[in-house]
C-alpha positions as CSV (number, residue, x, y, z in Angstrom):
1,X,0.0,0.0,0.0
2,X,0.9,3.1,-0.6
3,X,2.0,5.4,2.4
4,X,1.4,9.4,2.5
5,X,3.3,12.1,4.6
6,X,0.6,14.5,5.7
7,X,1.7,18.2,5.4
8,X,1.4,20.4,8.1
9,X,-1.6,22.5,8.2
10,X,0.7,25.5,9.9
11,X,3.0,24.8,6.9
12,X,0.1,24.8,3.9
13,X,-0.9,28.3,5.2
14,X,2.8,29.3,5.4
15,X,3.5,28.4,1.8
16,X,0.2,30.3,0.7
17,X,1.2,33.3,2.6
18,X,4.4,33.0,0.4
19,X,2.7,32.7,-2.8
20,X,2.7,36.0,-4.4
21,X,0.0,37.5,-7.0
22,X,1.6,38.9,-10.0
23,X,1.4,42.5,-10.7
24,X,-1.6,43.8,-12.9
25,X,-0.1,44.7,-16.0
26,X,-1.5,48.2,-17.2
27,X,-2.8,48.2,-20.4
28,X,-3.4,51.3,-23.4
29,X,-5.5,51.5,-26.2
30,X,-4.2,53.6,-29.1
31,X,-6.6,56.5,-30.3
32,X,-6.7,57.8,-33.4
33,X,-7.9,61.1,-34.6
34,X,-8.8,60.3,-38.1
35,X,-11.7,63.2,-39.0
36,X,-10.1,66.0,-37.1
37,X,-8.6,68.6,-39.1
38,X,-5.4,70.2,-38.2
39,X,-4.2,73.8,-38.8
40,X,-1.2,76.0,-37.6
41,X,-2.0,79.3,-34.9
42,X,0.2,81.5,-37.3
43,X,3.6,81.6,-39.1
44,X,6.8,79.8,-37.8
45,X,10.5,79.7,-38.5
46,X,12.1,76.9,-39.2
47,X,12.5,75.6,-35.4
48,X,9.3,75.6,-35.0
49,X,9.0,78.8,-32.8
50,X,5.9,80.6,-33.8
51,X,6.6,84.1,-34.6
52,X,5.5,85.7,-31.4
53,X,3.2,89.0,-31.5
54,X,4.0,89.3,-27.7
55,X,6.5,87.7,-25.2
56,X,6.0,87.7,-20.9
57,X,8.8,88.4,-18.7
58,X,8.5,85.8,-16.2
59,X,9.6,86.5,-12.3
60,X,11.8,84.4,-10.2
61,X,9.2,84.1,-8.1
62,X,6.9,82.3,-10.8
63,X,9.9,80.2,-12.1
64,X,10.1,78.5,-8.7
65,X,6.8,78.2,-7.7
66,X,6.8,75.8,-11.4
67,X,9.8,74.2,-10.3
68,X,8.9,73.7,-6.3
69,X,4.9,72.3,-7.2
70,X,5.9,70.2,-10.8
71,X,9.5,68.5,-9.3
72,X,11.5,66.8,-11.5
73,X,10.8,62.8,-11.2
74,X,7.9,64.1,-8.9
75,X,5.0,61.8,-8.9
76,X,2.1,64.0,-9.3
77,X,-0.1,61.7,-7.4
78,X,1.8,61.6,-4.7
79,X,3.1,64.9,-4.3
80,X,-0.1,67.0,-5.4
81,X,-2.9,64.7,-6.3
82,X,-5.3,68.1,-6.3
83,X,-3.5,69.1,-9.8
84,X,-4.7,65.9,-11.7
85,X,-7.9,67.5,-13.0
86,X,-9.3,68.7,-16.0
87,X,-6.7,71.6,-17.4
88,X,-9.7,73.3,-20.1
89,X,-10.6,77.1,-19.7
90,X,-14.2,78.2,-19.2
91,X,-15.1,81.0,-21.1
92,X,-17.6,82.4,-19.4
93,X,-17.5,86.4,-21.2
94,X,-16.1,86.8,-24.9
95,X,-12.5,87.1,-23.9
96,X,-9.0,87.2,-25.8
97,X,-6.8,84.5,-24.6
98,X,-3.3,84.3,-24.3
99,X,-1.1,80.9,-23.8
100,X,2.6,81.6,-22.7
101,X,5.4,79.1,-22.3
102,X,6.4,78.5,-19.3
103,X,9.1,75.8,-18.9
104,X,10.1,72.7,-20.3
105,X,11.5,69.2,-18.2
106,X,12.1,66.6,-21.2
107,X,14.3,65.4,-23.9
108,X,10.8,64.9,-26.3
109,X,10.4,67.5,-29.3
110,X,6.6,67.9,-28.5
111,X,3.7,69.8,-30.2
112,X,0.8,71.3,-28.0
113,X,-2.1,72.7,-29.7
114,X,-5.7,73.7,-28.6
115,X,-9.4,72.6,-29.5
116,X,-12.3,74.2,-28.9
117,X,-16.2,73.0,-28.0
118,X,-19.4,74.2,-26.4
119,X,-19.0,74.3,-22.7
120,X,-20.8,71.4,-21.3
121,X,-20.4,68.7,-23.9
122,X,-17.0,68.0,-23.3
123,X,-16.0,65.5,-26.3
124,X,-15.2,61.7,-25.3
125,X,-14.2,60.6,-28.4
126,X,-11.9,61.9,-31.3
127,X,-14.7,62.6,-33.7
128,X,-16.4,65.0,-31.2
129,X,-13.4,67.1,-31.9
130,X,-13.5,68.9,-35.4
131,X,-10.3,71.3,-35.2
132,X,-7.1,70.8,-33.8
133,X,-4.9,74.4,-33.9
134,X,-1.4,73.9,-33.0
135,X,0.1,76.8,-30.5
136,X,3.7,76.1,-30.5
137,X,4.6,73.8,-33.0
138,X,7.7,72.8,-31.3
139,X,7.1,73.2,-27.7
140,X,11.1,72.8,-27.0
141,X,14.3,75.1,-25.5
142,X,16.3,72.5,-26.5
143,X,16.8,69.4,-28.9
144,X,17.2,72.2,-31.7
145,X,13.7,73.9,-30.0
146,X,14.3,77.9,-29.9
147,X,11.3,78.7,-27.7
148,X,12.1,80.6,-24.5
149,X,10.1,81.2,-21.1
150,X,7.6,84.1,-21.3
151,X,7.2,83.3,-25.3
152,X,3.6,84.1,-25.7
153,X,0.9,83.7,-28.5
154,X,-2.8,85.0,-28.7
155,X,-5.1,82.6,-29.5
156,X,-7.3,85.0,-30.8
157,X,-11.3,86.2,-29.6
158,X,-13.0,83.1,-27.8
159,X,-16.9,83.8,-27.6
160,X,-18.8,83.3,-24.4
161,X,-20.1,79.8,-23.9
162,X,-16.9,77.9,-25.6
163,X,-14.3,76.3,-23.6
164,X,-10.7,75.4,-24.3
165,X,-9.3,72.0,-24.5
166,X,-5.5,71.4,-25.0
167,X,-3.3,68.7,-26.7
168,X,0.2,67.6,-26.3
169,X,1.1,65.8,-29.5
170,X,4.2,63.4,-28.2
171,X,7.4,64.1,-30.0
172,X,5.2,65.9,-32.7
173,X,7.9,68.2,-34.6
174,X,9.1,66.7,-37.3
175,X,12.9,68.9,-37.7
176,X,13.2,67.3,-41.3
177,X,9.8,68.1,-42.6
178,X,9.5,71.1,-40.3
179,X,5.8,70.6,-39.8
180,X,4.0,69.1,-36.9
181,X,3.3,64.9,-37.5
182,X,-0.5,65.0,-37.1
183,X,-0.4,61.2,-36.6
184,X,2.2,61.2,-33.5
185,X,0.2,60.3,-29.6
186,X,-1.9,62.8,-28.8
187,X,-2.5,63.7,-24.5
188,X,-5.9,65.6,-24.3
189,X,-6.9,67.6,-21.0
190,X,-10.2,65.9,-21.9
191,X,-9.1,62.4,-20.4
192,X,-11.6,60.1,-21.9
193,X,-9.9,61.2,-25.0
194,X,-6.7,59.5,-23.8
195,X,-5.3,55.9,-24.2
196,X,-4.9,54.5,-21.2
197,X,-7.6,51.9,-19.8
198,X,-7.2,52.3,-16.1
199,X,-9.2,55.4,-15.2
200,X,-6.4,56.7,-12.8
201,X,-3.9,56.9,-15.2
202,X,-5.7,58.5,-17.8
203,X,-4.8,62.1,-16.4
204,X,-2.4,63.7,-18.8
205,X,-2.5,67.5,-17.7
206,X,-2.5,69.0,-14.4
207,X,-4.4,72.5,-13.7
208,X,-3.1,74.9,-10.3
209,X,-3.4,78.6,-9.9
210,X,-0.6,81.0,-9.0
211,X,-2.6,83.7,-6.7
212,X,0.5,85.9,-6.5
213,X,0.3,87.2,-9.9
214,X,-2.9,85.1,-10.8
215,X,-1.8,82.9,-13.1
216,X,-3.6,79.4,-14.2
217,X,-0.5,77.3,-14.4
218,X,-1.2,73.7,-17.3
219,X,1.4,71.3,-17.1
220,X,1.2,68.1,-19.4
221,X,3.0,64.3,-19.3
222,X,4.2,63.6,-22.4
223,X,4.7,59.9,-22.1
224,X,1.6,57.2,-22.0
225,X,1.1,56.5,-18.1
226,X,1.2,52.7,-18.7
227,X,4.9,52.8,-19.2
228,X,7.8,52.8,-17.2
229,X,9.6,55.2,-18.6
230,X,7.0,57.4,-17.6
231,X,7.9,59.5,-14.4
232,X,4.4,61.0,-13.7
233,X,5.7,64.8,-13.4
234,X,3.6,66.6,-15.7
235,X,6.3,68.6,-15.7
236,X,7.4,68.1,-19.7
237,X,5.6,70.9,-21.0
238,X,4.4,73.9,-18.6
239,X,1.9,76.8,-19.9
240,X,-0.3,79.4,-18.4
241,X,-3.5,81.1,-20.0
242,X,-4.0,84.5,-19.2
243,X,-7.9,85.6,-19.9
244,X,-9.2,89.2,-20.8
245,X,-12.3,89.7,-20.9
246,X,-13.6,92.0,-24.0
């Protein structure tokens, strides 16, 4: 007959307590923004620097508040989990609007350009988006980028009733065709528009307000939040919109 050793039952919960589950593996699905139409905010050299009506002086003061709330390798969710929110403007009077460039923490050539839509039917999927106007074709100081802090554009007369949504197009200037690759990822401050799947990662832009000179302060991640080269500091590209009303 055959004999059997009985195991432990101290032991069998030992070795299950040892058992570990594998991590979740976070998935993406790309998006593609096939009917949208593209268009440039104005002329631009050959760097991709639009040429500027206006440029902002920016103060040490501002500089650092940027650089002390968006750190470097500075997970967002960690360090200010009140910034991960939707980064579109609300135009609630016919104002002119001006976007001005801020700073810049990556190696990535990126394009960021602006949408526009009814307030209160915020778009979920690509189609819902009909325009895409790019604001600084090359969004870079560096990597052959020419654009400088306080470099400032004017978007132009928003009516009452719109409001502003905001794309980062992910290593979008193309330095040999010196045009923007409409087909590179695009990062929407609309987040269903994004293509991660887990609903916590699908944040791409991060929206705070600088009191002191009253500033509305847009910071984007330019890398898909899935990966991990992705460092979560929505630090890559920095803005700030200032709003006049007419």
């Amino acid at each position: 007959m055959k004999s059997y050793k009985l195991i432990p039952m101290a032991l069998l919960f030992a070795l299950a307590s040892c058992k570990k589950d594998k991590p979740v593996k976070e998935t993406s699905t790309p998006v593609q923004f096939v009917t949208t139409d593209y268009s440039y905010l104005g002329t631009y050299d050959d760097s991709g620097r639009p040429n500027l009506a206006q440029k902002d002086v920016l103060t040490a003061e501002l500089k650092n508040y940027v650089t002390t709330s968006l750190p470097e390798k500075g997970d967002i969710s960690k360090t200010h989990p009140e910034y991960l929110k939707n980064a579109d403007l609300v135009i609630s009077k016919t104002s002119d609007v001006f976007i001005t460039f801020t700073s810049e923490g990556t190696g990535f050539t990126n394009s960021v350009g602006y949408y526009l839509y009814k307030t209160g039917s915020s778009p979920v999927k690509p189609a819902d988006i009909d325009k895409i106007i790019y604001i600084f074709p090359n969004a870079s100081s560096n990597k052959g980028g020419t654009l400088r802090p306080g470099d400032k554009v004017n978007l132009g007369t928003i009516e009452a009733g719109m409001s502003i949504g905001f794309v980062l197009l992910e290593k979008g200037w193309d330095s040999v065709a010196k045009a923007v690759n409409k087909n590179a990822p695009h990062y929407c401050s609309n987040q269903a528009l994004n293509p991660e799947d887990n609903v916590l990662l699908k944040p791409h832009t991060v929206l705070f307000d600088y009191p002191a000179e009253n500033k509305t302060i847009i910071g984007f991640e330019d890398t898909n939040r899935t990966l991990a080269a992705c460092d979560h500091d929505f630090n890559d590209v920095v803005i700030y919109a200032t709003v006049v009303a007419k």
